[in-house]
C-alpha positions in Angstrom: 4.3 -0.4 17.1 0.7 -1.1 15.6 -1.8 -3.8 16.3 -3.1 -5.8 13.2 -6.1 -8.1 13.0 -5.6 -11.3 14.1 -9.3 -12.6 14.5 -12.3 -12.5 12.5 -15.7 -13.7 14.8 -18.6 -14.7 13.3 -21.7 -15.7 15.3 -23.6 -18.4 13.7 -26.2 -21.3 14.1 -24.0 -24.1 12.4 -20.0 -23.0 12.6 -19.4 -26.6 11.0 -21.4 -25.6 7.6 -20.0 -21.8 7.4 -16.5 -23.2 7.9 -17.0 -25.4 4.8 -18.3 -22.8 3.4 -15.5 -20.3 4.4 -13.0 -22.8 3.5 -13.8 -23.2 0.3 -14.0 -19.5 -0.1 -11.1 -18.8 1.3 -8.8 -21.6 0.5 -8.7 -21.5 4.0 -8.4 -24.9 6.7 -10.2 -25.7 9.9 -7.5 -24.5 12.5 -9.1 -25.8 15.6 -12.4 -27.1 17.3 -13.5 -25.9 20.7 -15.7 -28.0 23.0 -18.0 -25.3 23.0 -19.0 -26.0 19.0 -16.8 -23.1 17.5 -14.5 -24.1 14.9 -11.3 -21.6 14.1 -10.6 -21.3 9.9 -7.1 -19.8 8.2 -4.5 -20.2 6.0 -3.1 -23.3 5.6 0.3 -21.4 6.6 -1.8 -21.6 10.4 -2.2 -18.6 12.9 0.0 -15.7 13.0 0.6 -14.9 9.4 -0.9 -11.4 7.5 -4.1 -13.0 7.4 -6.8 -13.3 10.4 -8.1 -16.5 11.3 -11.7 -16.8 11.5 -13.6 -17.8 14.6 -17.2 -19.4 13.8 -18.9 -18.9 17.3 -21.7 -21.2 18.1 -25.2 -19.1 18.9 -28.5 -20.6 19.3 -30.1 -16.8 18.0 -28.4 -14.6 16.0 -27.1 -11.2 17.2 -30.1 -8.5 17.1 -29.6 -5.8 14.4 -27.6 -5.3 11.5 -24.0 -6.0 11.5 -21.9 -3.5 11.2 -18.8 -5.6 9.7 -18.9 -7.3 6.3 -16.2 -9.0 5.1 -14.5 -8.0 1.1 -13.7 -11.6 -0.9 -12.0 -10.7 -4.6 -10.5 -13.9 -7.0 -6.9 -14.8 -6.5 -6.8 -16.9 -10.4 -10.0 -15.6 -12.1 -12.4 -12.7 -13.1 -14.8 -11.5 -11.0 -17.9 -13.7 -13.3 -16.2 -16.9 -12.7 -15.7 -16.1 -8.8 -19.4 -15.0 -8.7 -20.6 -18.5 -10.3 -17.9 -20.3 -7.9 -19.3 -18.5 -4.9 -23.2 -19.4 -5.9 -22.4 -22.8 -6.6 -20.8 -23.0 -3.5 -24.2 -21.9 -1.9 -23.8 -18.1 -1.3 -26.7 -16.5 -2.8 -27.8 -12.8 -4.3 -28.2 -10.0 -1.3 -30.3 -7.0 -1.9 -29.3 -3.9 0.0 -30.8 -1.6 -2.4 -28.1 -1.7 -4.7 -29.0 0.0 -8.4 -27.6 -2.4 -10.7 -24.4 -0.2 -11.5 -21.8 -1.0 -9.2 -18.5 -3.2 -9.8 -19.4 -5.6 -6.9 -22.1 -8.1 -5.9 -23.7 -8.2 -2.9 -24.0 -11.9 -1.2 -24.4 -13.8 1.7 -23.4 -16.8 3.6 -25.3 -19.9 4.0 -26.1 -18.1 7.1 -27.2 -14.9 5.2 -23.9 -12.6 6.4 -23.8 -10.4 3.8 -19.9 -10.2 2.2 -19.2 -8.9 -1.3 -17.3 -9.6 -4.2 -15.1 -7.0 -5.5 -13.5 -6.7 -8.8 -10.0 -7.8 -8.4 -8.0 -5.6 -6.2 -5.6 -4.1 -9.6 -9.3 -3.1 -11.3 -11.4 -1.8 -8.6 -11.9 1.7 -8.0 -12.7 3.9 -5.0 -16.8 3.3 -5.9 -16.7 0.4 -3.5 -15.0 2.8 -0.7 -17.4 5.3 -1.7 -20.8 2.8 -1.2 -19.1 1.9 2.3 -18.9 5.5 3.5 -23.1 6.2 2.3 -24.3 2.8 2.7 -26.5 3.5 5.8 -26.8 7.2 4.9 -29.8 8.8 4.2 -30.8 9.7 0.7 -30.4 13.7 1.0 -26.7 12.7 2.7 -26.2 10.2 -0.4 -27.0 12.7 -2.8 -25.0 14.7 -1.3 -21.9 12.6 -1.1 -22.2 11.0 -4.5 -23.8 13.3 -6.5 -26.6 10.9 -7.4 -30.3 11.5 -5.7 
């Protein structure tokens, strides 16, 4: 037997504006509210289906460092250009993470600034996503040395 993710948590000043948000990401409902300010997102199906719920955790400060989890968001019913404009008008905005203008994704984040990306959908996107994940917090002699680009 094998354990599959259930749970998504996600620190954040306001969970009540990233659930929005997230919802309308997602297609996703609020779940449940916790006295504590959290508020639980997922499929309208509920909990315990193939796709995690998402916990937005109340914190006064955000977690020190970088995250080392981003989450992968690619259109159900359009192209990747109309998700992109859906996602902005929604209020995600632009995230630079030194990116060079050539890859099949776009780098965004949250109202919170939780950097996520949008792919190209899953039938048209290649193992160059994969391939940025494995050398994104390399150095550049590692990078070059992975991807053949200095």
């Amino acid at each position: 037997m094998a354990c599959r993710i259930s749970e998504l948590v996600l620190g954040c000043r306001d969970p009540e504006v990233l659930a929005r948000f997230w919802c309308e990401v997602l297609d996703f409902v609020v779940l449940d509210r916790e006295d504590d300010g959290s508020v639980e997102i997922g499929p309208r199906e509920g909990f315990g289906g193939p796709q995690p719920t998402i916990i937005l955790s109340r914190r006064d400060e955000p977690e020190k460092g970088k995250s080392r989890l981003h989450i992968d968001v690619n259109a159900t019913d359009r192209d990747q250009d109309a998700e992109l404009e859906r996602l902005l008008k929604l209020g995600a905005r632009p995230a630079d993470i030194g990116q060079t203008g050539e890859e099949q994704w776009h780098v965004l984040a949250d109202p919170e600034g939780n950097e996520f990306c949008l792919l190209r959908p899953a039938s048209t996107h290649s193992d160059a996503h994969r391939s940025r994940l494995d050398t994104r917090d390399l150095g550049s002699a590692a990078k070059s040395a992975v991807t053949g680009v200095s």
